[in-house]
Structures are given as structure tokens and as C-alpha cells.
C-alpha positions as CSV (number, residue, x, y, z in Angstrom):
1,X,-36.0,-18.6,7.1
2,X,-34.0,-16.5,4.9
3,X,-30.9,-14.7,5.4
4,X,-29.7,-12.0,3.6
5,X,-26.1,-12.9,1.2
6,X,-24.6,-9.3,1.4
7,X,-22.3,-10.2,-1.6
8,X,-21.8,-6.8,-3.7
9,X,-23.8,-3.6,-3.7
10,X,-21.7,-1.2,-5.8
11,X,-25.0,1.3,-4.3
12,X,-23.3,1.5,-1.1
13,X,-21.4,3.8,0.6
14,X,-18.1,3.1,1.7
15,X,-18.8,3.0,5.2
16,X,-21.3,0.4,4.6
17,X,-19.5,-2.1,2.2
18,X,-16.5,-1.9,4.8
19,X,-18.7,-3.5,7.2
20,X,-20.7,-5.2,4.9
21,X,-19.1,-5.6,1.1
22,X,-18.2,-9.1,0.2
23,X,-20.2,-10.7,3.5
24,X,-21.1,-14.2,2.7
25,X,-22.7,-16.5,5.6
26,X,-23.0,-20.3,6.0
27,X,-25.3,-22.1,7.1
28,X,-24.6,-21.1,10.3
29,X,-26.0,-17.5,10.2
30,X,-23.1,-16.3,12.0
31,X,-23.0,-12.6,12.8
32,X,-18.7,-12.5,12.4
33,X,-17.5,-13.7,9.0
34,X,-16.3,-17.2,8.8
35,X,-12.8,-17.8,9.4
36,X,-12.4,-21.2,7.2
37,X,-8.9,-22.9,8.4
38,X,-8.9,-25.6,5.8
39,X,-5.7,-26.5,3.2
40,X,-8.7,-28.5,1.3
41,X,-11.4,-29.4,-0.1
42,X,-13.7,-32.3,-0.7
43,X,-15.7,-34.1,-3.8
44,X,-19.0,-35.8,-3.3
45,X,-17.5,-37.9,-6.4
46,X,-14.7,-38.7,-8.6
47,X,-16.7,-36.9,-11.5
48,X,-16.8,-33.7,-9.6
49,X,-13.2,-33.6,-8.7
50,X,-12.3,-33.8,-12.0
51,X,-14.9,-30.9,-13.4
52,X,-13.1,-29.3,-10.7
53,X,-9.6,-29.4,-12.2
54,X,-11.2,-28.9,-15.8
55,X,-12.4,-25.8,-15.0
56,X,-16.1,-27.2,-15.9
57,X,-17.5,-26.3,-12.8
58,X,-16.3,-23.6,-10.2
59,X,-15.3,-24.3,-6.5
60,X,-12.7,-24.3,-4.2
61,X,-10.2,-26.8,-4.4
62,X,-7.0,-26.0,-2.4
63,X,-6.4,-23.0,-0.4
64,X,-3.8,-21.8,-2.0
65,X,-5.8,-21.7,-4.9
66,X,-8.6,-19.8,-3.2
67,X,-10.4,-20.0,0.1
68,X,-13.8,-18.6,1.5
69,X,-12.3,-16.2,3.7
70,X,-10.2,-15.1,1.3
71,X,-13.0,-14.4,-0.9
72,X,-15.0,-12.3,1.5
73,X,-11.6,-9.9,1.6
74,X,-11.1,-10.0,-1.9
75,X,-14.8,-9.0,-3.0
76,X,-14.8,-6.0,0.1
77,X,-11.4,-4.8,-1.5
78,X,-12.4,-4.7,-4.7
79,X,-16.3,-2.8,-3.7
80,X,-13.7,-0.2,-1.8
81,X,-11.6,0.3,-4.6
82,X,-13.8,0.3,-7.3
83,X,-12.0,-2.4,-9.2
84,X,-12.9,-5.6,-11.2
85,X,-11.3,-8.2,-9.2
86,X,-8.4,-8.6,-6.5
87,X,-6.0,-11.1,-5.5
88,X,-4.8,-11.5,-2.0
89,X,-1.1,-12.5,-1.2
90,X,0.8,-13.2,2.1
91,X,2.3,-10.0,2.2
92,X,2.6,-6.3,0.4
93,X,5.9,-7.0,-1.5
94,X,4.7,-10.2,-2.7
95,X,1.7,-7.9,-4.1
96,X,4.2,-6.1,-5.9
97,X,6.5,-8.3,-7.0
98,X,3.8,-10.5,-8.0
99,X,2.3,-7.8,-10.2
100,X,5.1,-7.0,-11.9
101,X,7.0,-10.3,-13.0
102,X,3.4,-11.8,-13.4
103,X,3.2,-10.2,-17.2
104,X,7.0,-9.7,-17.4
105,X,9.6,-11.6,-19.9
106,X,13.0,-11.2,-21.1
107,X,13.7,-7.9,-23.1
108,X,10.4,-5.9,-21.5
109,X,11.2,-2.4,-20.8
110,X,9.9,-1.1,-17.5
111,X,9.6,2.5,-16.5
112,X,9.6,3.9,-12.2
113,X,9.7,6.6,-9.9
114,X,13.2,6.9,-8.0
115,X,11.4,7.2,-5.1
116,X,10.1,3.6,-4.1
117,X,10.1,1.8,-0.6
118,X,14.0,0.0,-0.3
119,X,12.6,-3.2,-1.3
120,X,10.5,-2.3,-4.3
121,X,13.5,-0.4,-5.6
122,X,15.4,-3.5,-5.1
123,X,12.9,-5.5,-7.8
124,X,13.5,-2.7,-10.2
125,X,17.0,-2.2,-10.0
126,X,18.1,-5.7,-9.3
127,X,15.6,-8.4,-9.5
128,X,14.2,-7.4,-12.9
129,X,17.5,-6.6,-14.6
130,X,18.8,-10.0,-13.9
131,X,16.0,-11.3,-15.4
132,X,16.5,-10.0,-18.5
133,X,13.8,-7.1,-17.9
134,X,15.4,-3.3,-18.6
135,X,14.2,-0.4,-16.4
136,X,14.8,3.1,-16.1
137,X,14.1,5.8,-13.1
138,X,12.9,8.9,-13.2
139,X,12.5,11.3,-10.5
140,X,9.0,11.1,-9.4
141,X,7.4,14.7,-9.9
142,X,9.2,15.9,-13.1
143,X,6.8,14.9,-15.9
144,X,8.9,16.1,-18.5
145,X,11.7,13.2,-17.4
146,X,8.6,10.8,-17.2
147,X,7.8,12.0,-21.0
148,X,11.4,11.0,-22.1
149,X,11.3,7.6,-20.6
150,X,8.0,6.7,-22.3
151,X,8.7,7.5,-25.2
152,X,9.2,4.2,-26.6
153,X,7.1,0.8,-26.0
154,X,6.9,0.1,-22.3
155,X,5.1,-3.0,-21.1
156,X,4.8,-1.5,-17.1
157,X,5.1,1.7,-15.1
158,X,5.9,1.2,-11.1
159,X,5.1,4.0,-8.7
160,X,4.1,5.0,-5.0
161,X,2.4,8.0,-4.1
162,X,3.0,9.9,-1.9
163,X,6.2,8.5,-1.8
164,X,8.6,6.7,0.8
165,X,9.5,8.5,2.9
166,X,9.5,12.6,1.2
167,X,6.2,12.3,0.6
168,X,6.4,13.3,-2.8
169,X,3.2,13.4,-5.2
170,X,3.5,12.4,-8.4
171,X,0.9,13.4,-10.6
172,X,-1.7,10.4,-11.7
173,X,-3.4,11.5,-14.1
174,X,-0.5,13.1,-16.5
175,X,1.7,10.1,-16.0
176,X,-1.0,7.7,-16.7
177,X,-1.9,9.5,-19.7
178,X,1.9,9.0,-21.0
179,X,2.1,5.7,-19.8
180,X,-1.2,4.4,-21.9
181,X,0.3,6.4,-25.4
182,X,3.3,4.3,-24.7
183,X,1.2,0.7,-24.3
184,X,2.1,0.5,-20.5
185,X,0.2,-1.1,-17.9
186,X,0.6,1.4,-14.6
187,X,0.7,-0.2,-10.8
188,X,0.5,2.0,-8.4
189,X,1.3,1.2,-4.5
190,X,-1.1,3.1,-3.1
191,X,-0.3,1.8,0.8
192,X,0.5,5.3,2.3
193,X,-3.2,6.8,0.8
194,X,-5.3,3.8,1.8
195,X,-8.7,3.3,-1.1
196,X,-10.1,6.0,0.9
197,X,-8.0,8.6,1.0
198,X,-6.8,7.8,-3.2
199,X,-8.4,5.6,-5.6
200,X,-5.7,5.6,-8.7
201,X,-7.7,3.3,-11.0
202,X,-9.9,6.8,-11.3
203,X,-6.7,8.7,-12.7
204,X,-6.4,6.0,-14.9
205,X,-3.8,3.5,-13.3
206,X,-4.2,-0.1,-14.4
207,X,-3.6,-1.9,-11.1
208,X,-3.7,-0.8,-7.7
209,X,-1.4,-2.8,-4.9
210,X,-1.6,-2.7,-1.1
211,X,0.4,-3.9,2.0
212,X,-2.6,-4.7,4.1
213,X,0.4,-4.9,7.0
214,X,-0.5,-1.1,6.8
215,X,-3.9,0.8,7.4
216,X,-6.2,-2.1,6.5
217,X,-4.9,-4.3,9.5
218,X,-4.0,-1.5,11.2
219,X,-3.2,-3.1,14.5
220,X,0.4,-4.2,14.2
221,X,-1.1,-8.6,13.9
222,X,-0.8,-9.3,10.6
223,X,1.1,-9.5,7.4
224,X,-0.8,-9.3,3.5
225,X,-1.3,-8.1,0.3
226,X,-3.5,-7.1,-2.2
227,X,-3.3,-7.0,-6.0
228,X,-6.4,-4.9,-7.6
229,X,-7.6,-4.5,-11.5
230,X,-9.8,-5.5,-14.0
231,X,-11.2,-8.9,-14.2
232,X,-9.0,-10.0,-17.4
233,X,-5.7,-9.0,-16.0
234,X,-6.1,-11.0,-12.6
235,X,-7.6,-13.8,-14.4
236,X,-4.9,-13.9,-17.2
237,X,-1.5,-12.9,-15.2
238,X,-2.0,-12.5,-11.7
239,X,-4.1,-16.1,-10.5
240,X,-2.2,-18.6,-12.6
241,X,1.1,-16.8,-11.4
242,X,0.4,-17.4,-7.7
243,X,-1.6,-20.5,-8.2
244,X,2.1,-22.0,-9.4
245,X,4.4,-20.0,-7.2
246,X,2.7,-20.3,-3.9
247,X,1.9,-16.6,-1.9
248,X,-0.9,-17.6,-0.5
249,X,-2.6,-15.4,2.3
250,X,-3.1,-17.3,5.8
251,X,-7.2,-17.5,6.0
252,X,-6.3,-16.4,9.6
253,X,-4.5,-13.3,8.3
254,X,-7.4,-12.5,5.4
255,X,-10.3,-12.7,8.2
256,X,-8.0,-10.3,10.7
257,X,-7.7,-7.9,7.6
258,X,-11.3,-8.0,7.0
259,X,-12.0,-7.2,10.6
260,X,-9.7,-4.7,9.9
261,X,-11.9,-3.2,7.2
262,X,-14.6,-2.5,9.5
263,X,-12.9,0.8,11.3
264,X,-10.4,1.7,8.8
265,X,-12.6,4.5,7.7
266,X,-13.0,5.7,11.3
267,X,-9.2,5.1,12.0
268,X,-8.1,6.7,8.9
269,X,-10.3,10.0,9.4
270,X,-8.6,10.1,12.6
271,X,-5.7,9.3,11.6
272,X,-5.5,12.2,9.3
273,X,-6.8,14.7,11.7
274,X,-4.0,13.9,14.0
275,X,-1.1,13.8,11.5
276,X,-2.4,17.4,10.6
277,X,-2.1,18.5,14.2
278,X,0.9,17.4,14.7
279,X,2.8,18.4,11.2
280,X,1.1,22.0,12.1
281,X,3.2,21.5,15.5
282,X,6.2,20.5,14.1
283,X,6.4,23.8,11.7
284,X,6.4,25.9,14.7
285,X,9.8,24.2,16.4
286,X,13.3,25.3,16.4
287,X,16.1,22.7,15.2
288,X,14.0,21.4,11.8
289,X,15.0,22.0,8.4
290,X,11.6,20.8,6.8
291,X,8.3,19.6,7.6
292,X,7.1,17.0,4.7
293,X,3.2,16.5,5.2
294,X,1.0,16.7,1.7
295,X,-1.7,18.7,3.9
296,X,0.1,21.4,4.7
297,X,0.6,24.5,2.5
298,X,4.2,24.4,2.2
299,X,4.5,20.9,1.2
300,X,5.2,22.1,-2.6
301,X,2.9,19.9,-4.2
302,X,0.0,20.5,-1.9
303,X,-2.1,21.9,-4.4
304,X,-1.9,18.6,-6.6
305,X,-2.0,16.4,-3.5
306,X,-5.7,18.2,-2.5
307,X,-6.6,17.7,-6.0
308,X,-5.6,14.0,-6.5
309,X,-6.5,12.9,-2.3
310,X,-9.5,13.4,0.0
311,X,-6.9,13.8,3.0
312,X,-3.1,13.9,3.5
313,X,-2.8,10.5,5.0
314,X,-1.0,10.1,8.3
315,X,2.2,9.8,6.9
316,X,4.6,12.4,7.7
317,X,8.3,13.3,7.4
318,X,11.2,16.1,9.0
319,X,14.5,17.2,8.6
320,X,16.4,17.7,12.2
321,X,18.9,20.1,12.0
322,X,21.8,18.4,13.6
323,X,21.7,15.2,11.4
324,X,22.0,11.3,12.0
325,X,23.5,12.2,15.4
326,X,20.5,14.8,16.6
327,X,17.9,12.6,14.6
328,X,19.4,9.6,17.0
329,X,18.9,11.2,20.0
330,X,15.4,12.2,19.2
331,X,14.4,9.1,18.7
332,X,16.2,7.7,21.6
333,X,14.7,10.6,23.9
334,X,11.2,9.3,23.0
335,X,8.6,8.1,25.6
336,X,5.1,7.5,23.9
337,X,5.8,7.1,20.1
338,X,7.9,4.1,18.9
339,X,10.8,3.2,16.7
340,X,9.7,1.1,14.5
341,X,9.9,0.7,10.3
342,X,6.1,-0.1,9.9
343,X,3.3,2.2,9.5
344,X,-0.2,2.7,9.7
345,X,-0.8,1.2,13.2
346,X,-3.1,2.6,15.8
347,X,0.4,3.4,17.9
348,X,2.4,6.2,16.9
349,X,5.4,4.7,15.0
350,X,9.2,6.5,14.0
351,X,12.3,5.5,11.9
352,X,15.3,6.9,10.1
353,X,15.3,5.6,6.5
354,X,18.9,6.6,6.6
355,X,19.7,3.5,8.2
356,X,16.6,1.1,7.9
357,X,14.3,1.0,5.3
358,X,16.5,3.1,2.2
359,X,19.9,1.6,4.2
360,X,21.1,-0.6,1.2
361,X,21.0,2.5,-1.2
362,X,24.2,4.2,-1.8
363,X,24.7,7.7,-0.3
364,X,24.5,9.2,-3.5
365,X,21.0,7.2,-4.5
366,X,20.0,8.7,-0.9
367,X,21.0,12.0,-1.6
368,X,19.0,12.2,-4.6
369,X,15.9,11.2,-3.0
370,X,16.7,13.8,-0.3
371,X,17.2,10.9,2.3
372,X,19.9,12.6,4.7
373,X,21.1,11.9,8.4
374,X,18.5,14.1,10.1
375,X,15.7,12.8,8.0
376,X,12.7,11.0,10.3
377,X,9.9,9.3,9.0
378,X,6.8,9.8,11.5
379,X,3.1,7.3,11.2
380,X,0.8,9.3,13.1
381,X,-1.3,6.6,15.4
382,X,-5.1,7.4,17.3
383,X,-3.5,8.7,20.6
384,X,-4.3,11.9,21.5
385,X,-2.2,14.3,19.4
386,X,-1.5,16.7,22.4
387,X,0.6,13.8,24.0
388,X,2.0,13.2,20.8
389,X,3.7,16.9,20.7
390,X,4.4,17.0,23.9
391,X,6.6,13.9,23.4
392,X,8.1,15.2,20.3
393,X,8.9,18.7,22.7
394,X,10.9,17.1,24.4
395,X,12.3,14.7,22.3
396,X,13.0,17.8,20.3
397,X,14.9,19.5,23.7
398,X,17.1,16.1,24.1
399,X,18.5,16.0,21.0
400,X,19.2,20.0,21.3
């Protein structure tokens, strides 16, 4: 008998090569993908270990080389984003860091949008530098500032869009555009869009990188990365530099993400319909100063975002008129939606970046990003998005 290998058809949908993409069966014929929980490897003969390690012949040899499960993820990533190849790491920030020091050396110059999660600003502004590497930051959405800064050689551009947590959008295609006349390679996180919602490598980004912690788990169990781009950069950079430095991904992690895979388009359709609801809502109370959703008309870069997304994401972000104090007891007053500083989970997560995830920055550094007291950050989970405003009514009323 015969069993069908459903390794790659770039003819499918994306429905179908989430379920399906990358889907490689044992001899076992089992119906789940295989989760392989091996460190290793063995050799029928001395001979073949040896090809092995030559590179004469090609198969696994250590797990945190590469791993079967791993694989699967890796080829169902790469069918969703449209990309070459992917590498899978043990978490989204060793994705990015990963992708930038992988190709980086003393005296590189490095160009990135102010407006980057705590932790990636942190590699640009301290990491980097100490290693020799200059950067520069420009405000994400003025192109004329991005201009300026690429207008000398630039090994790397770093952004996120939308960004964390304003929800900025910086425009792809323009920077891109400068980046390339400047000999830059351009990584884009893309965690907040999700490949269905944003695919940059179409706008002309280089490489793409993902906290599968996000949307692609989805379910609050596991931590993971994702490095996307063509097969040469992967191959030449990114696999020898985490074959040496060790981020592996857990097979047990990879084979939750890929499970994961199967209902993110259904989770993130969803997900988008309720954020929409519920930023709609939110522009209709008293006590807010802004409402910061990419879907909504006032968001001042809607147009672009339309253009450059097939949805608004579930991300979502509002100014409470009463600052840290008001934004406190909002959160506080909460009964269904939780405080929490991850995002993309079935369950209806909050924080103030204030004091969690842009805490380290100075007041100033927040001020410029417009991170103030008042400012919450809202992920938008599956539950029924009545509940959700009636919990943010009266969460709303508390802190009042």
C-alpha cells in the first residue's frame, strides 16, 4: 500500500497547507504528525557517520542540529509564508536576535524603527553597540527620517509592524525600497500580523521573524521561534549560527506549534472580527483619549494598513483618561479579560507597557513612542465579544 507524503504543494490554499503543508508520515501511517523526542541519531556504520559530518550525505544527526518534527514545522512555515526556507528556534527573541548578529561584525551599521517590543530595542540599543555594531532609530512612520538614515551603506534594517504597542504602520514597501538602494538586508517581526494577515517578503523584506509564543501556538503552552528567507541566507548565516550557539526548539514545542497551525486561520479570522467589535466599542466610551486599532478609520494610517494587511490583527491599544492611576484600576476592576504581557492567546489578555514590557525605557524614550500612564495594551481572544465589552463597561465605570 501507498501513502500519500504531503511534503510541499505551493498549489494550495492556505487553509489546506496549514493542515497539510510540510506532513511527512513514517512508517507508521499515523494520522497526527510524529512527535520525535530523540537528542540523536544513529549510523548503520562508521562510513555513514562520517558522510554524515562531511556533509556527503544528508540526514539528521543531533537534534539540535535538526529534528523530524522540526522539519514538518519548518516546511509548513515556509509554504505559509511563501519563503525559501525557515529555521525554528526556542523562542521569538532568539528568532530575532539570532537573525540579526547571525550576519553582523564589528563596524556594521544597522538601521530600526523606535518603536520595537522592550527586548528587541534592547539588542539594538545595547547588545549591538557593545559589540562593536552602530545603529540608529528612526521614528517608524516618517519615511523621510528613514531616507536620511539609509543613506549610506547599511548591512540590516530591524522593524515591527504594526508596532508594540501604538500600533503604528510603517510602510513596507517604501522602506524596503530604501533599504535595498542602501545594500541592507530587512527583517521584519511580523508577530502581531501573523503570515495571514501580512506577508512582508511580498513588499520586499528579506527576512521575516515570528514568536510562535503568539498566534501560531495560540494557546498560552508553548514558547518558539521562527526565522524565514531565502534558501542561501538560512543556509549561509542563520544554520551554522544556531548549529554552534545552541537555540534549539523542543520537538515537543515544534509539534504543539504545528498543531497550532491547523486553526490559526480559523482563530485569527475570529480573532479579527472580535478585536473590530470591540475597538468599535471602545470609541463610543467616555474617559479614553484614543482608540489605536489599524481597522478602524481613525487610526491615521488605516488607509496604508488596508493596503499592506488582509485584516487589522487583534491587537489593540487605548489611552484612559485619568493615567497610570485610572489605567490601574481598570485593569484591577477586570473580571473575564486577564493581565497578562503575552498576546495572541485564545483568552482575552491586558497590560500597561508603562510598567511591563517598555518599563526599562526612560520616560523620555516612552514619551516619544507615545507610551504614557493611561496607555493599555489589549489581545483580543475568541470569547464572545459582547462579554468582552461588558467587562470593559464596567471596568471602564471602576476606574471612573
Amino acid at each position: 500500500m501507498t501513502h500519500k507524503q504531503n511534503n510541499q504543494n505551493k498549489d494550495w490554499r492556505p487553509a489546506t497547507n496549514l493542515v497539510r503543508g510540510g506532513l511527512a508520515r513514517s512508517a507508521f501511517h499515523e494520522t497526527s504528525e510524529a512527535l520525535y523526542m530523540t537528542s540523536g541519531y544513529i549510523y548503520d556504520t562508521a562510513q555513514e557517520a562520517e558522510a554524515a559530518f562531511s556533509n556527503d550525505i544528508k540526514r539528521y544527526i543531533y537534534s539540535r542540529y535538526a529534528n523530524p518534527t522540526l522539519t514538518m514545522l519548518e516546511k509548513r512555515l515556509c509554504l505559509l509564508e511563501g519563503a525559501q526556507a525557515c529555521a525554528t528556534t526556542a523562542s521569538g527573541m532568539a528568532a530575532v536576535f539570532a537573525a540579526l548578529v547571525c550576519q553582523l561584525k564589528a563596524g556594521d551599521y544597522v538601521v530600526a524603527s523606535r518603536a520595537l517590543f522592550g527586548s528587541c530595542l534592547y539588542i539594538i540599543t545595547d547588545i549591538l553597540p557593545r559589540l562593536g555594531v552602530e545603529t540608529r532609530l528612526v521614528e517608524a512612520t516618517d519615511l523621510a527620517q528613514w531616507k536620511a538614515a539609509l543613506g549610506r551603506k547599511t548591512t540590516c534594517v530591524f522593524l515591527e509592524t504594526p508596532t508594540n504597542p501604538t500600533l503604528e504602520i510603517v510602510d513596507l514597501a517604501a522602506v524596503c525600497r530604501l533599504a535595498k538602494a542602501a545594500g541592507a538586508r530587512v527583517i521584519v517581526d511580523n508577530v502581531f500580523s501573523t503570515p495571514l494577515l501580512q506577508r512582508p517578503l511580498e513588499f520586499g523584506a528579506d527576512i521575516v521573524v515570528y514568536s510562535m509564543t503568539k498566534h501560531i501556538d495560540g494557546q498560552g503552552r508553548s514558547l518558539g521561534g521562527a526565522i524565514l528567507s531565502d534558501a542561501a541566507f538560512i543556509d549561509e548565516f542563520v544554520t551554522p549560527f544556531l548549529r554552534h550557539t545552541g537555540p534549539s526548539l523542543s520537538p515537543f514545542n515544534a509539534w504543539i506549534c504545528l498543531k497550532g497551525l491547523e486553526t490559526l486561520d480559523i482563530r485569527v479570522e475570529k480573532h479579527c472580527k472580535n478585536a473590530l467589535a470591540v475597538a468599535e466599542f471602545l470609541e463610543r466610551q467616555p474617559g479614553l483619549e484614543r482608540v489605536l486599532y489599524p481597522g478602524l478609520p481613525s487610526h491615521p494610517q488605516h488607509e496604508l494598513a488596508m493596503r499592506q494587511m488582509s485584516g487589522a490583527s487583534n491587537m489593540l491599544s487605548f489611552d484612559l483618561s485619568g493615567g497610570k492611576a485610572a489605567a490601574f484600576q481598570f485593569l484591577n476592576a477586570l473580571q473575564i479579560i486577564d493581565i497578562s504581557n503575552n498576546l495572541g492567546d485564545t483568552k482575552s489578555l491586558i497590560t500597561h507597557p508603562q510598567t511591563t514590557t517598555h518599563q526599562r525605557l526612560s520616560e523620555q524614550e516612552r514619551r516619544d513612542l507615545g507610551i504614557g500612564g493611561g496607555l493599555v495594551r489589549l489581545s483580543v481572544g475568541l470569547e464572545d465579544p459582547l462579554d468582552l465589552q461588558d467587562d470593559i463597561a464596567q471596568a471602564l465605570a471602576a476606574a471612573r
